[in-house]
Backbone atoms as SQL, in Angstrom:
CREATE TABLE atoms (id INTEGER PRIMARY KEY, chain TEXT, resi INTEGER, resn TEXT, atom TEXT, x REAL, y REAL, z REAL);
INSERT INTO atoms VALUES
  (1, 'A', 1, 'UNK', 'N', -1.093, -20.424, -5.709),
  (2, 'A', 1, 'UNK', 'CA', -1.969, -20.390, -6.873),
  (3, 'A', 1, 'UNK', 'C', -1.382, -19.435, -7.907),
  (4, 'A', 2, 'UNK', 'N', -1.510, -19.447, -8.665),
  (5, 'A', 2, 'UNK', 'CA', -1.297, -18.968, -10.250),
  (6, 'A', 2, 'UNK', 'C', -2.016, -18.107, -10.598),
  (7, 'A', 3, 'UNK', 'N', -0.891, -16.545, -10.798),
  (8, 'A', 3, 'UNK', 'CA', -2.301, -15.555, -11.419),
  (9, 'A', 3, 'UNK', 'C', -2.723, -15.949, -12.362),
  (10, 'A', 4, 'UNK', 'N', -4.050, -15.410, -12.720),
  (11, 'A', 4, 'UNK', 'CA', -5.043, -15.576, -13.842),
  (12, 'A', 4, 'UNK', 'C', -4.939, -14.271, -15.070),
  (13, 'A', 5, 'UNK', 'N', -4.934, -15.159, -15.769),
  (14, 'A', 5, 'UNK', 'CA', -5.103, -13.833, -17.600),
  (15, 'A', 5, 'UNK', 'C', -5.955, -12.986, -17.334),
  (16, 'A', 6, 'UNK', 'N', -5.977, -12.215, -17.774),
  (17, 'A', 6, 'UNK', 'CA', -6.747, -10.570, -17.552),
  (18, 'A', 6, 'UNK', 'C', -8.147, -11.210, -18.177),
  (19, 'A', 7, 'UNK', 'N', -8.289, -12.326, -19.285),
  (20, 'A', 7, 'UNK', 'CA', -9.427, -12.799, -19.629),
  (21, 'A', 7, 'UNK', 'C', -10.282, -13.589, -18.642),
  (22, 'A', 8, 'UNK', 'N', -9.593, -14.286, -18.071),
  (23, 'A', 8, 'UNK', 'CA', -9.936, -15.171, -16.830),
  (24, 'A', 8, 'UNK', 'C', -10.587, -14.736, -15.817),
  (25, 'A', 9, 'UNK', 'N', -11.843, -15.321, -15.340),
  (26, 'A', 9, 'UNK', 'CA', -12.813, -14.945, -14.252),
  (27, 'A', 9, 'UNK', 'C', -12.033, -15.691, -13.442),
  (28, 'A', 10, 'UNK', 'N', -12.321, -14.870, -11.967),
  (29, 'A', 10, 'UNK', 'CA', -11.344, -15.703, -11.113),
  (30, 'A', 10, 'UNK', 'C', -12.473, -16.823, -10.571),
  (31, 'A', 11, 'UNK', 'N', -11.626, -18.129, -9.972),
  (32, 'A', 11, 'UNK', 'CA', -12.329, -19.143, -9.401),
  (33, 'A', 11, 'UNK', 'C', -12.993, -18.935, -8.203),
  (34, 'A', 12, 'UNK', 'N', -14.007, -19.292, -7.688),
  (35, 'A', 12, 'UNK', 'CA', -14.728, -18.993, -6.820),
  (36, 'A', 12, 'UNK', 'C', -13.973, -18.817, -5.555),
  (37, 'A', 13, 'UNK', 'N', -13.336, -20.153, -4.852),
  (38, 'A', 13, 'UNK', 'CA', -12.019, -20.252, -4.297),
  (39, 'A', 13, 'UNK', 'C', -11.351, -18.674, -3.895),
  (40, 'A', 14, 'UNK', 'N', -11.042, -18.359, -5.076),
  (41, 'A', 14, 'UNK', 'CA', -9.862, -16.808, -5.305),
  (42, 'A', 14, 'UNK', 'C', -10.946, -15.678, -5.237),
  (43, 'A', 15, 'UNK', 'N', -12.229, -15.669, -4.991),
  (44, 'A', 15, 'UNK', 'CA', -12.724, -14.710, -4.918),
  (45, 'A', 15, 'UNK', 'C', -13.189, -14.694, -3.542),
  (46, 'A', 16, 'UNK', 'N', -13.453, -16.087, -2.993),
  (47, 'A', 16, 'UNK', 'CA', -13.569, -15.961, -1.351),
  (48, 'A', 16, 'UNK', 'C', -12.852, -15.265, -0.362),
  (49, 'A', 17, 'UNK', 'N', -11.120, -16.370, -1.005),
  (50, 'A', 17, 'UNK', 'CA', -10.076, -15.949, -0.274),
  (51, 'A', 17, 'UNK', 'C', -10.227, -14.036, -0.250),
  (52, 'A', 18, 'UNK', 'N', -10.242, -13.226, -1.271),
  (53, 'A', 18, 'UNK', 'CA', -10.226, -12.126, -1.763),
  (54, 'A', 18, 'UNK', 'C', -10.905, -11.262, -0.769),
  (55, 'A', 19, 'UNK', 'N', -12.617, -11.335, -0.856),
  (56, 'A', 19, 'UNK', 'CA', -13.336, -11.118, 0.151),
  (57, 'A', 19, 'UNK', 'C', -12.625, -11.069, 1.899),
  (58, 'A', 20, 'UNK', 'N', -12.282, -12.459, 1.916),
  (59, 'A', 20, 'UNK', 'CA', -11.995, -12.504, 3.330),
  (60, 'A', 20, 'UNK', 'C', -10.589, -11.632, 3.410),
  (61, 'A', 21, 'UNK', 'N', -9.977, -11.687, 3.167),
  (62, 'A', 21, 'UNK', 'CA', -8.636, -11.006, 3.141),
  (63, 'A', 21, 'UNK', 'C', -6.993, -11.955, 3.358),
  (64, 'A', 22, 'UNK', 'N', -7.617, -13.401, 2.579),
  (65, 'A', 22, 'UNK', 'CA', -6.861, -14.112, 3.059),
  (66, 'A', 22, 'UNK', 'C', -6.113, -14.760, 1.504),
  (67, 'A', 23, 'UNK', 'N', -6.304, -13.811, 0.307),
  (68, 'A', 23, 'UNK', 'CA', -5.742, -13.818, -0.754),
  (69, 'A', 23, 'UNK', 'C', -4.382, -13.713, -1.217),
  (70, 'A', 24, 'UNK', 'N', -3.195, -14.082, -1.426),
  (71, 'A', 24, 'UNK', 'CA', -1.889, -13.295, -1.386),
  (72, 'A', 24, 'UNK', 'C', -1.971, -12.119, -2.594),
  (73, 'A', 25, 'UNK', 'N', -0.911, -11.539, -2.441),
  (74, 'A', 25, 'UNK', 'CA', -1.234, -10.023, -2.907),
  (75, 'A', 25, 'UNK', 'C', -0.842, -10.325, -4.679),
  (76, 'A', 26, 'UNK', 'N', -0.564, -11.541, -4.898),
  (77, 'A', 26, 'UNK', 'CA', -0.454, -11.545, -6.493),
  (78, 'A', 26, 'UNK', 'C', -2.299, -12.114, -6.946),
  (79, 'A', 27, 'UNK', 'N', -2.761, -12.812, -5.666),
  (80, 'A', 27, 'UNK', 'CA', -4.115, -13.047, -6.144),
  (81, 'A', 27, 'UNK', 'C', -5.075, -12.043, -6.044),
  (82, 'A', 28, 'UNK', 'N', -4.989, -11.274, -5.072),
  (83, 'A', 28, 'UNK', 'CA', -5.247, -9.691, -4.863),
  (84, 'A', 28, 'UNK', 'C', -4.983, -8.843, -6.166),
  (85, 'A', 29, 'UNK', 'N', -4.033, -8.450, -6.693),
  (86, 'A', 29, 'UNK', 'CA', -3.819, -7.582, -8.004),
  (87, 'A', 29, 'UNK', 'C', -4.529, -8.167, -9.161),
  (88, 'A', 30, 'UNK', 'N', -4.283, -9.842, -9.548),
  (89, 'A', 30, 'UNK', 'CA', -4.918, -10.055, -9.823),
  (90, 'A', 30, 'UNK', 'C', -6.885, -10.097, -10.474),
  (91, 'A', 31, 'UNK', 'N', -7.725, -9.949, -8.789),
  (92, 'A', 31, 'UNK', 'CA', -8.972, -9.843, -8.763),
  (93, 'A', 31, 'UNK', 'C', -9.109, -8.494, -9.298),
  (94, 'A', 32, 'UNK', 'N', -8.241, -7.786, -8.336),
  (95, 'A', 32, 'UNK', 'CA', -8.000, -6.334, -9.203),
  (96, 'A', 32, 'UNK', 'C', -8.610, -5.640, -10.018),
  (97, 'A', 33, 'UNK', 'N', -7.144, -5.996, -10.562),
  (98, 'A', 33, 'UNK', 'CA', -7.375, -5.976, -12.586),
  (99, 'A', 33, 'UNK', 'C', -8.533, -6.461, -13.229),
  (100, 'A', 34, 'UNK', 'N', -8.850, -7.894, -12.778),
  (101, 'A', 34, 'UNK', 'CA', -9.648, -8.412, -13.768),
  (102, 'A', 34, 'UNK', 'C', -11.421, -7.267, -13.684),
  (103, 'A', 35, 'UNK', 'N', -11.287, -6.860, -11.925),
  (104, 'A', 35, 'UNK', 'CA', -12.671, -5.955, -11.591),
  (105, 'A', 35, 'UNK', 'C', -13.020, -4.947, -12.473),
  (106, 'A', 36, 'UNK', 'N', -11.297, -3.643, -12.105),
  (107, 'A', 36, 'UNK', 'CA', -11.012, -2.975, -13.146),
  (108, 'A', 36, 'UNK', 'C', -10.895, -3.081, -14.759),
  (109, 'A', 37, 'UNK', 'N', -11.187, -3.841, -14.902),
  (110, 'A', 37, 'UNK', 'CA', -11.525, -4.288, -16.605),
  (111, 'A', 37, 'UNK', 'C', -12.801, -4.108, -17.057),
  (112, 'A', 38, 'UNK', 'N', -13.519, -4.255, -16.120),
  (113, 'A', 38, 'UNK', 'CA', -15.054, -4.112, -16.234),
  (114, 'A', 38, 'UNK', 'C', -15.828, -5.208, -16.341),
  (115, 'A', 39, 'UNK', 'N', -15.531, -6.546, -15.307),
  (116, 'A', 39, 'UNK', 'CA', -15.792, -7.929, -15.856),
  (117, 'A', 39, 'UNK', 'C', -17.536, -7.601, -15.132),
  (118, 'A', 40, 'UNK', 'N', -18.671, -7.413, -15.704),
  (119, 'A', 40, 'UNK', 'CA', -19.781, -7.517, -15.217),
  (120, 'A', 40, 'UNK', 'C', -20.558, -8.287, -14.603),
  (121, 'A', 41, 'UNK', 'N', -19.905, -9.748, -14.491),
  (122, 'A', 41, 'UNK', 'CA', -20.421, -10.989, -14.437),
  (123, 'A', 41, 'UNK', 'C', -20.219, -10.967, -12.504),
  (124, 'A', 42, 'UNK', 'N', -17.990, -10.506, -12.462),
  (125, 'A', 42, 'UNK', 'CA', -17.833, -10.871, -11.493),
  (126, 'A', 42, 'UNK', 'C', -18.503, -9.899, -10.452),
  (127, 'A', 43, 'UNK', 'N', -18.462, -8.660, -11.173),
  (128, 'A', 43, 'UNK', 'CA', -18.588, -8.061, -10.576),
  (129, 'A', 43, 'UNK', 'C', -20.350, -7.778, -9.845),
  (130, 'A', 44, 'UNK', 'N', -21.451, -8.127, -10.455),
  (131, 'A', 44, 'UNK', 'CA', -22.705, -9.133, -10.292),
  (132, 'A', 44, 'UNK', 'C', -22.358, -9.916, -8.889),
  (133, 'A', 45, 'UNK', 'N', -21.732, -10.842, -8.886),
  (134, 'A', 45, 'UNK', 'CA', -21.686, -11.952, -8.234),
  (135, 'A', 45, 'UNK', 'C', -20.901, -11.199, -6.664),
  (136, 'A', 46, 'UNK', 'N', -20.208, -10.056, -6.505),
  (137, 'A', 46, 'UNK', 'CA', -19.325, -9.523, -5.281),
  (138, 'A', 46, 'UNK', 'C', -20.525, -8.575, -5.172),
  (139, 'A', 47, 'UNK', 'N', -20.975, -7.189, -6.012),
  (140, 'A', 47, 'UNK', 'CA', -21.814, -6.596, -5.526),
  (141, 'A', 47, 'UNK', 'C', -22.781, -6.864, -3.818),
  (142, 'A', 48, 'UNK', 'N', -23.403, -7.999, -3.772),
  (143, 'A', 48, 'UNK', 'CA', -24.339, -7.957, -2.714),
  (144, 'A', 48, 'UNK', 'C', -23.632, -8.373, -1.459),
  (145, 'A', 49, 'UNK', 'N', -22.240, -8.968, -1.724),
  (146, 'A', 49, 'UNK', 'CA', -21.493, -9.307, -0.345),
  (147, 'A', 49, 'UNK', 'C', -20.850, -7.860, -0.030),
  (148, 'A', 50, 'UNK', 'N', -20.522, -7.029, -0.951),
  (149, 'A', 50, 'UNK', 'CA', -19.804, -5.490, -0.305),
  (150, 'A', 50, 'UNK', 'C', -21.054, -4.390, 0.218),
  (151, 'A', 51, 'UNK', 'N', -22.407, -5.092, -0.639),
  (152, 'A', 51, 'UNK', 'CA', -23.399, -4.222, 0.318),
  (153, 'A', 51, 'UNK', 'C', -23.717, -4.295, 1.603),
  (154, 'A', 52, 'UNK', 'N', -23.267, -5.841, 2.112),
  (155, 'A', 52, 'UNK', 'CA', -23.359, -6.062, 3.263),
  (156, 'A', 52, 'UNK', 'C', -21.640, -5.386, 4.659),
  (157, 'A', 53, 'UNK', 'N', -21.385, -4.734, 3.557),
  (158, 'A', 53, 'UNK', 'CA', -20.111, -4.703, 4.436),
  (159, 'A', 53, 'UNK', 'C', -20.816, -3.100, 4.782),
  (160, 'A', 54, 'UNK', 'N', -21.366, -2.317, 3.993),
  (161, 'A', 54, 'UNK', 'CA', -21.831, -1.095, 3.978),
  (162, 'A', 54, 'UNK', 'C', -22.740, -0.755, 5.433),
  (163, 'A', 55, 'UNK', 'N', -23.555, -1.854, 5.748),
  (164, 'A', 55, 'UNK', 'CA', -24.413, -1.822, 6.754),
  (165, 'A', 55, 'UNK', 'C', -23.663, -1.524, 7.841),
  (166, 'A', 56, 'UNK', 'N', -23.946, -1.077, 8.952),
  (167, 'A', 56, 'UNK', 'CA', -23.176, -0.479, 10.039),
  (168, 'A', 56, 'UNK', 'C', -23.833, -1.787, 10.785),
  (169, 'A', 57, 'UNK', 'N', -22.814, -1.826, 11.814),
  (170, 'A', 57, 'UNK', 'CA', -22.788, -3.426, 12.935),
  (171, 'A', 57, 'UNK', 'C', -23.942, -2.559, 14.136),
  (172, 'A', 58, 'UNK', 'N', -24.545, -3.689, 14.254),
  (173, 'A', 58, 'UNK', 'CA', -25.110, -3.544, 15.365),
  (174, 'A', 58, 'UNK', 'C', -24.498, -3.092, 16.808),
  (175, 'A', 59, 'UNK', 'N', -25.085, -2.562, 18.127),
  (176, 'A', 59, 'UNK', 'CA', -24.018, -2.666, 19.046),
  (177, 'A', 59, 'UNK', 'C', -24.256, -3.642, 19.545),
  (178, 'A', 60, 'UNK', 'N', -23.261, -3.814, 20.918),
  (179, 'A', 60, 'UNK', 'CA', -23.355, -5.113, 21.480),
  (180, 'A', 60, 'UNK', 'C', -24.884, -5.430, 22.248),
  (181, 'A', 61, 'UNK', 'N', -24.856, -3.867, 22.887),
  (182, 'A', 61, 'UNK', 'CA', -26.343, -3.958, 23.966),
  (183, 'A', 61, 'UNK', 'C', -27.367, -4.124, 22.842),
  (184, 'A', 62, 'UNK', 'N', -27.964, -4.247, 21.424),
  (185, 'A', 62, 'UNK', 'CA', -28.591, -4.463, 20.677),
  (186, 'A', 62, 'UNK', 'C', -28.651, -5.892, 20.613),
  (187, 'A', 63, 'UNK', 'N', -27.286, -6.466, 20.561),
  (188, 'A', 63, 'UNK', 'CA', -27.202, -7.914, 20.476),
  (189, 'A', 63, 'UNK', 'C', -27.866, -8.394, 21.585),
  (190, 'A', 64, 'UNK', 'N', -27.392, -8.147, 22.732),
  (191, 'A', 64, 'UNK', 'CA', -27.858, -8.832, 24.168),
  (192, 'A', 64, 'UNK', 'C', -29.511, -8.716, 24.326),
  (193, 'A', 65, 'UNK', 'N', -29.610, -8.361, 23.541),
  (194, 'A', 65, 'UNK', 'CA', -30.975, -8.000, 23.493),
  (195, 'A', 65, 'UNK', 'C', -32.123, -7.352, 24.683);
């Protein structure tokens, strides 16, 4: 994939991959930059998936219930 212009919101696609960690590192610098720019929109739209990374994991004996 093709980096994107510093104007360019990245495609949903490139923000998944991103998340998951399965972005290459030009689509990575990319999301980056465009975060670091101050894009409010994207940054809206990632907010509530990194709050979920914040939460601490359950343990296992919690799981097993």
């Amino acid at each position: 994939m093709s980096a994107m212009k510093a104007i360019d919101h990245p495609a949903p696609r490139q923000l998944e991959r991103f998340l998951r960690g399965e972005a290459t590192r030009t689509e990575k610098h990319a999301v980056v930059r465009h975060l670091l720019a101050g894009c409010s929109e994207c940054t809206a739209v990632l907010r509530p998936v990194w709050g979920l990374a914040e939460r601490p994991l359950l343990s296992m004996k919690a799981l097993e219930g």
